[in-house]
C-alpha positions as CSV (number, residue, x, y, z in Angstrom):
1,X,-25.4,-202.6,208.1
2,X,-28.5,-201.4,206.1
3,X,-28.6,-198.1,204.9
4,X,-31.0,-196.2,207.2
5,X,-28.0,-197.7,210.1
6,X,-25.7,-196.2,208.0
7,X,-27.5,-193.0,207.7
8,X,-28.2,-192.6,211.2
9,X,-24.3,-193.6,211.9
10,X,-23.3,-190.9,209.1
11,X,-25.5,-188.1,210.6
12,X,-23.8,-189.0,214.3
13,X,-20.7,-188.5,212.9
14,X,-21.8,-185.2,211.3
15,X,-22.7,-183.7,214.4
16,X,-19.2,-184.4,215.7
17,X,-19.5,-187.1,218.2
18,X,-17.0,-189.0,216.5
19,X,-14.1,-188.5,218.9
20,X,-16.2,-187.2,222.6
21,X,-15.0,-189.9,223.9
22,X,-11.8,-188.9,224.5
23,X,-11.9,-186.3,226.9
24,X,-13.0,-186.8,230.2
25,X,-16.8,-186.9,231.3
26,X,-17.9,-183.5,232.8
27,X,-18.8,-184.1,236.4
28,X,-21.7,-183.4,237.9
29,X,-21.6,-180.7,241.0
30,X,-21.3,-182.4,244.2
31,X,-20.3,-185.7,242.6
32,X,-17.8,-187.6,245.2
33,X,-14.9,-190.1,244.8
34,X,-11.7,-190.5,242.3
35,X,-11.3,-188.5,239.1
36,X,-9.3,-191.4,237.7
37,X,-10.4,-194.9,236.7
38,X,-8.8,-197.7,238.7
39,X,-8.2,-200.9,238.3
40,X,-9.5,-203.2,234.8
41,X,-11.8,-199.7,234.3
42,X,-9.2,-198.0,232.7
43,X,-9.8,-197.9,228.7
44,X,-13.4,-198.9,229.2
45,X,-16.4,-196.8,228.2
46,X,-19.5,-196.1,230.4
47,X,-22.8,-196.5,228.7
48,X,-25.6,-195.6,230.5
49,X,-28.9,-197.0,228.5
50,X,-31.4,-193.6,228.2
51,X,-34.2,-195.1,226.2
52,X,-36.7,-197.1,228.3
53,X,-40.5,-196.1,228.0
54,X,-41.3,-196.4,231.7
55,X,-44.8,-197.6,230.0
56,X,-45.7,-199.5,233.7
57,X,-44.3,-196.7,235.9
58,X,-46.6,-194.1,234.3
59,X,-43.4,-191.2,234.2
60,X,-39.6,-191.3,233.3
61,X,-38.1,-193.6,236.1
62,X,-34.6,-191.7,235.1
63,X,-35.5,-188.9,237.0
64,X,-37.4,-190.3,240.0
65,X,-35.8,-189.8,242.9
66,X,-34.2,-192.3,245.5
67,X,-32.8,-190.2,248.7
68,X,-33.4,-186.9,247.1
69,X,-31.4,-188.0,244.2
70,X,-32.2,-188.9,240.6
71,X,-31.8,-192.8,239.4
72,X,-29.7,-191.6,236.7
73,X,-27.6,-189.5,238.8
74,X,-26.9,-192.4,240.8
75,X,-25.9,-194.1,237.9
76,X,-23.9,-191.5,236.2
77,X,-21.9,-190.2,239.8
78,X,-20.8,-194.1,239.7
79,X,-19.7,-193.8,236.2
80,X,-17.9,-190.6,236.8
81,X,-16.5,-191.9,239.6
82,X,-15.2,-195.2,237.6
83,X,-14.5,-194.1,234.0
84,X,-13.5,-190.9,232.2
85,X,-15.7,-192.1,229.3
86,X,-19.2,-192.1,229.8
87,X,-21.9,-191.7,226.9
88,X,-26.0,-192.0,227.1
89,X,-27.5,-193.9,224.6
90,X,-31.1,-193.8,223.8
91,X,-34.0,-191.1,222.3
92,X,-34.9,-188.1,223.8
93,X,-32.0,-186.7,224.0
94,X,-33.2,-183.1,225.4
95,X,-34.1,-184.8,229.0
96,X,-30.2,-184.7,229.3
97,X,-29.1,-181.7,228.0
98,X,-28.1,-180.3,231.5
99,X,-25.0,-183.2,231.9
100,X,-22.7,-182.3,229.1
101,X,-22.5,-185.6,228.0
102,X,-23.0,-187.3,224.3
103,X,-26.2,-189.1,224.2
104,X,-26.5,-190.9,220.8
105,X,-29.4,-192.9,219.9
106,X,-29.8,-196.6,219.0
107,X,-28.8,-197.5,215.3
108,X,-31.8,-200.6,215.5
109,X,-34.4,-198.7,218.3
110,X,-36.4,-200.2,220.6
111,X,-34.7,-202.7,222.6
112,X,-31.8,-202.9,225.4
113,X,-30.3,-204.9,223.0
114,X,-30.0,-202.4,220.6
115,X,-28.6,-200.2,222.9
116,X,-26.2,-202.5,224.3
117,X,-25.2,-202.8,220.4
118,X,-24.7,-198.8,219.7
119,X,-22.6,-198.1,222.7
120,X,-20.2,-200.3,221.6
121,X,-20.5,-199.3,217.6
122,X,-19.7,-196.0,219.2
123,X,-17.5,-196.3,221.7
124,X,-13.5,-195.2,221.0
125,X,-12.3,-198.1,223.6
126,X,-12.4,-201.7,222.9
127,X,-14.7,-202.6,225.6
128,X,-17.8,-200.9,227.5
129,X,-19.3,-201.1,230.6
130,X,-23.3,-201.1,230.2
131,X,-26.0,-200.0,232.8
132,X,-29.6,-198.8,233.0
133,X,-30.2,-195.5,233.8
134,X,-32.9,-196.0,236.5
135,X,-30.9,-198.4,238.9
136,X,-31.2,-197.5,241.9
137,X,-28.3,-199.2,244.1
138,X,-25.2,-199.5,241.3
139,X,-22.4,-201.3,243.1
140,X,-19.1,-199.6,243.0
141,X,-17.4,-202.6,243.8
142,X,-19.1,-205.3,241.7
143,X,-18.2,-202.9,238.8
144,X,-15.0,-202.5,238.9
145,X,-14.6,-206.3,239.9
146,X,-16.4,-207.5,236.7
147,X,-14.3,-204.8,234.6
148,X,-11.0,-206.1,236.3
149,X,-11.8,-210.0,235.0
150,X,-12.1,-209.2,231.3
151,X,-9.3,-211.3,229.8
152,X,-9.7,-212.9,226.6
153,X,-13.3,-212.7,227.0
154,X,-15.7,-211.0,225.0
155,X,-18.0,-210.2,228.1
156,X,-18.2,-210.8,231.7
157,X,-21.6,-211.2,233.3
158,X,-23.2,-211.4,236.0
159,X,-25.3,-214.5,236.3
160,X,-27.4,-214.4,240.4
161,X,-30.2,-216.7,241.5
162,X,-32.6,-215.0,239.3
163,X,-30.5,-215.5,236.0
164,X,-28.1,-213.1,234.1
165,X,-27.9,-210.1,234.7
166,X,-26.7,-208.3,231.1
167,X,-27.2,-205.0,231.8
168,X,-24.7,-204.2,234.5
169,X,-21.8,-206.3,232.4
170,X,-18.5,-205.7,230.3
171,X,-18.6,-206.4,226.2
172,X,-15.6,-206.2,224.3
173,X,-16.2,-204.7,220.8
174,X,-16.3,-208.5,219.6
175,X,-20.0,-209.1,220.7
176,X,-20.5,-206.3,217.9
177,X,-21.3,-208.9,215.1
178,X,-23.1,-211.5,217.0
179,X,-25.4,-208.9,218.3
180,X,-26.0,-207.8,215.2
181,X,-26.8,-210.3,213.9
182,X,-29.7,-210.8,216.7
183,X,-31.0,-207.2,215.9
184,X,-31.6,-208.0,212.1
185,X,-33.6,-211.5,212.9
186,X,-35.9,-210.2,215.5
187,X,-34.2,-211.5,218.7
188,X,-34.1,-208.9,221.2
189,X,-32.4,-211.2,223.9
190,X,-29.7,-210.4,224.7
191,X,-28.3,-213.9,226.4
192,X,-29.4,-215.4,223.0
193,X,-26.0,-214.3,221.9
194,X,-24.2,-215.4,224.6
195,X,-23.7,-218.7,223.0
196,X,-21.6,-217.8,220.4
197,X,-19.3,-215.3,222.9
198,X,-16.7,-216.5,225.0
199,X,-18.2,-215.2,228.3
200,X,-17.0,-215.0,232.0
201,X,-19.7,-215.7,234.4
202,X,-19.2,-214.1,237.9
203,X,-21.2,-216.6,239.9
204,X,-21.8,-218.2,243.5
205,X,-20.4,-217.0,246.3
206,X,-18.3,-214.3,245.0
207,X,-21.1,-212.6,243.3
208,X,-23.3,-212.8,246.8
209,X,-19.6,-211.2,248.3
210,X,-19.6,-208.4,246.4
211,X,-23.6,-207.9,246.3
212,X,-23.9,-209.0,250.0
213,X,-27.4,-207.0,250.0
214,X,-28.8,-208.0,247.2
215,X,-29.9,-205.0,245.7
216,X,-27.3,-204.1,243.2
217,X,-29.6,-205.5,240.3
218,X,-33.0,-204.3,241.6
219,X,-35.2,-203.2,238.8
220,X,-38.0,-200.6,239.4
221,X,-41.2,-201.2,237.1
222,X,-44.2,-200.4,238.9
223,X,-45.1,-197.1,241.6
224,X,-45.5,-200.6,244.0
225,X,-42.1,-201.6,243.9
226,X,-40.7,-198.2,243.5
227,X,-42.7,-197.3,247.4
228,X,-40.9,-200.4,249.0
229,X,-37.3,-199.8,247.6
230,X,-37.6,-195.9,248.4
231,X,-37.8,-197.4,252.1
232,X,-34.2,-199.5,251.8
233,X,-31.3,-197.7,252.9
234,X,-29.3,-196.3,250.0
235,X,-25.8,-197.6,250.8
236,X,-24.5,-199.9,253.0
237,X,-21.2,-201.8,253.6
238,X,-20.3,-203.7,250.7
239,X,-17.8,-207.1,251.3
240,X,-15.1,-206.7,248.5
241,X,-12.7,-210.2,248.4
242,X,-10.9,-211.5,246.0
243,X,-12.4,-213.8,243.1
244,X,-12.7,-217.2,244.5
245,X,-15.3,-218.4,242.2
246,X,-17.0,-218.1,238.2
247,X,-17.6,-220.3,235.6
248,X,-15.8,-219.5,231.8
249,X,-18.6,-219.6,228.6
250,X,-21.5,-222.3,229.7
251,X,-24.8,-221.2,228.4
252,X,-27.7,-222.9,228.8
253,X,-31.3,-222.4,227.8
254,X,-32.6,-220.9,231.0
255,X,-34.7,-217.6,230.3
256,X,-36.2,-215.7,232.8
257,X,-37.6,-212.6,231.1
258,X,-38.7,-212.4,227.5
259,X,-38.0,-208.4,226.1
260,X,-40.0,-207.5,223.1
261,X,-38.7,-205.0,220.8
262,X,-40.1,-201.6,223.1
263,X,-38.6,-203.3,226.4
């Protein structure tokens, strides 16, 4: 770690956040569902990524709204309702200053990837759970599946029709290194590591199960796309079986999207 990462790691500290983890996440009023974690979610951190530009979209897609609700708020009342730790990572931390939640930013800026990276540098639990926070359909159920599979593994992924799907995914601590690694070279791809990770890909048939609708990866970029999704109905029934079928740590050279450093 350089010494500007240091520094900004130091000053984090500093402030206190060392140890916010360990108390449970405030909830937001009117959130819904359990205040306990259940299943593989217990002992895994929330990290909702804060730190997009929303260059395309023209205005903060965090707080455009989807059913009269925020995107982030649909991210975070999933979090809540999953995890008693949840932190933001990402800059401008004043947009969130109404949550009572840590939001820490990125120890190498500019990228998913280095946010993927700080959550877990500051993350008390061995293992996160990482998400946007302008998704605007987060599957209960795929979450806590893909947190229930995590093993031996050092990350469990989603990996649809369209390629991997990193940022709705389980890292152990472990990826740490590796990702680090990426950071300081220039590589801001994040299944670039995935070849030196032992990672779980949920695949097939059981991802399509637990995503029946296909909309539990939908990414909003553009006003177009944000028009036609603000049409879909939020929620629907969700198929929840058990695991019939993923593939263990085969990564191939497939990329479908190319981030630069600013996302």
């Amino acid at each position: 770690m350089n010494d500007a990462v240091a520094d900004i790691a130091a000053g984090c500290q500093s402030r206190g956040t060392q140890g916010l983890q360990t108390v449970a996440s405030p909830r937001r009023p009117g959130a819904t569902g359990p205040l306990a974690p259940e299943d593989g979610c217990c002992g895994v951190t929330g990290v909702i990524l804060v730190g997009g530009k929303s260059r395309r979209m023209g205005q903060d897609k965090a707080f455009m709204e989807i059913a009269g609700r925020p995107l982030f708020e649909q991210v975070l009342n999933l979090f809540q309702e999953c995890f008693t730790r949840v932190i933001l990572v990402g800059d401008r931390a004043e947009r969130f200053a109404g949550y009572g939640l840590p939001c820490l930013p990125d120890l190498y800026p500019g990228s998913a990837l280095g946010g993927l990276h700080a959550g877990l540098f500051y993350s008390e639990t061995e293992r996160v759970f990482v998400a946007p926070c302008d998704l605007p359909f987060p599957n209960r159920e795929l979450l806590r599946h893909l947190c229930s599979l995590s093993g031996d593994f050092d990350a469990v992924v989603p990996k649809g029709d369209q390629g991997y799907e990193p940022l709705f995914a389980l890292y152990h601590k472990s990826c740490l290194a590796p990702l680090e690694r990426l950071l300081k070279s220039g590589n801001y791809r994040i299944y670039d590591a995935f070849a030196q990770l032992r990672v779980l890909y949920l695949t097939g048939e059981e991802l399509r199960r637990l995503d029946r609708e296909e909309k539990s990866f939908v990414n909003l970029n553009t006003m177009e796309q944000f028009a036609r999704t603000a049409e879909l109905p939020v929620a629907g029934e969700r198929l929840y079986r058990e695991p019939q079928h993923y593939t263990v740590g085969v990564h191939d050279e497939a990329v479908q999207h190319q981030p630069t450093k600013d996302g």
